[in-house]
N, C-alpha and C positions, 0 to 999 in steps of 0.2 A: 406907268405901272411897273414898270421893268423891275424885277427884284424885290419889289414891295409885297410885304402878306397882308392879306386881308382877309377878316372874320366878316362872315356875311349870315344875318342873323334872315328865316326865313327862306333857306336857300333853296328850298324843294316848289315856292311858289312862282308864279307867273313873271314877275320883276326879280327875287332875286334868280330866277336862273338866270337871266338875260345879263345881270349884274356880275356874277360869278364866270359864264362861260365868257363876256366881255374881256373883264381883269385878268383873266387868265389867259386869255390869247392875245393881251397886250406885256405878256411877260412878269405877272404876279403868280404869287403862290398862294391860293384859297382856301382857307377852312368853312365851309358852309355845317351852319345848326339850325337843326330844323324837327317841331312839333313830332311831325308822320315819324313813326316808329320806322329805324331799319339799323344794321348792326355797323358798326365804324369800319368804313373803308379808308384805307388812304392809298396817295402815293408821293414819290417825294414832291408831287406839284401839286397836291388837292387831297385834303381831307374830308371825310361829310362825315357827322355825329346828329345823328337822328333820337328820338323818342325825347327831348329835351324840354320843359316846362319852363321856359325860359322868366315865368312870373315868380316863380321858384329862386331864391337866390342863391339856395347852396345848388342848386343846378347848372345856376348859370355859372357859376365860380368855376365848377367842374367842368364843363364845356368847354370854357373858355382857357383854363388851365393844360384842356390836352390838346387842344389847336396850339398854345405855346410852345407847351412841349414838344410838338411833331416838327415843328416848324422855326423853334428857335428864338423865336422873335412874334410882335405882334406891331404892324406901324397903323392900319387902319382899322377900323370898326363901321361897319355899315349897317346901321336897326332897322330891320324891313319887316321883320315880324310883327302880324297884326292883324287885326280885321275888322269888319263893318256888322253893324245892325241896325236897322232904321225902325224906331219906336218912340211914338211921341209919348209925351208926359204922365198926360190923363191918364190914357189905355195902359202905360205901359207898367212896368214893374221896376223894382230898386235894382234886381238880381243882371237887371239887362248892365247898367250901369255901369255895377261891381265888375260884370266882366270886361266890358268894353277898357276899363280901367287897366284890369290884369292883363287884356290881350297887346290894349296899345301902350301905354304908358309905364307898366310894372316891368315889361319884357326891356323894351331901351333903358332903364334905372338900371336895371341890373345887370344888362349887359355890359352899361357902361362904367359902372359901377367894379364889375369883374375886372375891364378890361384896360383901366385906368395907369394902374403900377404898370402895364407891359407897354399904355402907349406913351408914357412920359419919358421911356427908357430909350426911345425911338426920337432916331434924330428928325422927324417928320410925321409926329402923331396926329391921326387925323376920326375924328366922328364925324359919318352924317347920319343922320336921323330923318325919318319920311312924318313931316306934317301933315296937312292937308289944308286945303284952301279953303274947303268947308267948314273946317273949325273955324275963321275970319268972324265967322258970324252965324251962327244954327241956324237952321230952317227949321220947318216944322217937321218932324219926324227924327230930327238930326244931333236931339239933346246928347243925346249919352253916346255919340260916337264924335261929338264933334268937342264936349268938354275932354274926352280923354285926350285928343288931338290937339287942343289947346295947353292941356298938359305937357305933352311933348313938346311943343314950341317953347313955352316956359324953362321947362328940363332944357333944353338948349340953348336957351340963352342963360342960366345960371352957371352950367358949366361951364361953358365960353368965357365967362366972366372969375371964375373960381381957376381956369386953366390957361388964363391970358401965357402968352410965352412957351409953352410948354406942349398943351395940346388946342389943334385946333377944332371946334364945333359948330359945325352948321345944318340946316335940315331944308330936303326940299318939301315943297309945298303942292303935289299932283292935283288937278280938277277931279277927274274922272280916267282911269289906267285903259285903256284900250286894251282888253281882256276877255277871254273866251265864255269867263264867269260874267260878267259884267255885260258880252253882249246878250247872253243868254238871259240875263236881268232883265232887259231896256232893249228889246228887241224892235222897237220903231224911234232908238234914239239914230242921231245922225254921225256915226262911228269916225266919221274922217275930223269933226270936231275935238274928239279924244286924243289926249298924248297918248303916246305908243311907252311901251317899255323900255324901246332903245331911246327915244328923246330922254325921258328918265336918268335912264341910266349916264348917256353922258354930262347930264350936268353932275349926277353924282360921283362921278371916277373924275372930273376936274376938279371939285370938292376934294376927293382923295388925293389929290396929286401934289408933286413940289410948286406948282404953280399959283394953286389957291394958298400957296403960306400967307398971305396977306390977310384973308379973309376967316373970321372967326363971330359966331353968332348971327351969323347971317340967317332967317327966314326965306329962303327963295323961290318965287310964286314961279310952277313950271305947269301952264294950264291949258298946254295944246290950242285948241283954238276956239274951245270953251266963250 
């Protein structure tokens, strides 16, 4: 991570902090964007740009534009921004759908989208993107968080294949994030079965790294012990 910048989309949530203070205390310089309203701080090692609608594309343009600016450069891109709803079919509604769409799949499009020209220009341009394991296959409650999840998986291997040579794209695949939200959820689940944020997290900063140059489109199922 040494010297490397990285955009961390999501930065105020559960993983990307973990993501963020990680990269940065392995000697990266972090811009995190994130939903929660707050005013642009930075310093010369870390930016945060808050209030950002990341499904938004002249948003995300702008975001991503002033993380370049502050920083000079852009080599990675980490889409972490996102979130869950569980509603099955029958009961549920269209509206669930459309967001889950905007939350998970519209936010990585356009940030990736934004953040393209700055990471081609990088001698080690890198996307990951957070699938899910759940998209593999819906359960019953899981339609419209696991099609937009499936989108994302898709979105990453088009690009990977659209940026052979140039930029590389892969997405991990979490079970279940071992999370304060999540155990409050599932409060008689068995929590040591859950990946943690830091397992996470290092598969995704070797993703970011000169080491995973080889690898590009990758899906990669990280499901703790699920």
């Amino acid at each position: 991570m040494q010297g490397k910048v990285l955009i961390v989309t999501g930065a105020l949530g559960a993983l990307g902090k973990v993501v963020a203070e990680t990269a940065q205390s392995r000697g990266a310089r972090v811009a995190g964007i994130d939903h929660a309203p707050s005013q642009i701080s930075a310093t010369p090692e870390r930016i945060e740009i808050g209030g950002v609608d990341l499904s938004e594309a002249a948003q995300a343009k702008t975001a991503v534009a002033v993380a370049a600016r502050h920083f000079g450069k852009v080599d990675v891109l980490v889409n972490i921004a996102g979130g869950f709803a569980a509603e099955t079919v029958g009961d549920g509604d269209v509206k669930t759908w459309q967001h889950m769409h905007a939350l998970n799949l519209l936010t990585a499009l356009n940030a990736s989208h934004a953040a393209l020209p700055h990471l081609a220009a990088s001698t080690a341009g890198r996307i990951v993107n957070i699938g899910a394991m759940g998209a593999l296959q819906a359960g019953s409650g899981m339609g419209p968080y696991a099609a937009s999840k499936a989108g994302v998986h898709r979105l990453t291997e088009a690009l990977a294949s659209e940026w052979k040579g140039k930029v590389t794209v892969n997405a991990v695949l979490p079970s279940i994030i071992d999370t304060k939200a999540n155990r409050a959820d599932m409060p008689k689940a068995d929590f040591a079965k859950w990946v943690t944020p830091q397992e996470l997290t290092e598969v995704i900063l070797f993703l970011a790294s000169d080491a995973a140059s080889g690898v590009t489109g990758a899906l990669i199922p990280v499901g703790g012990r699920v």
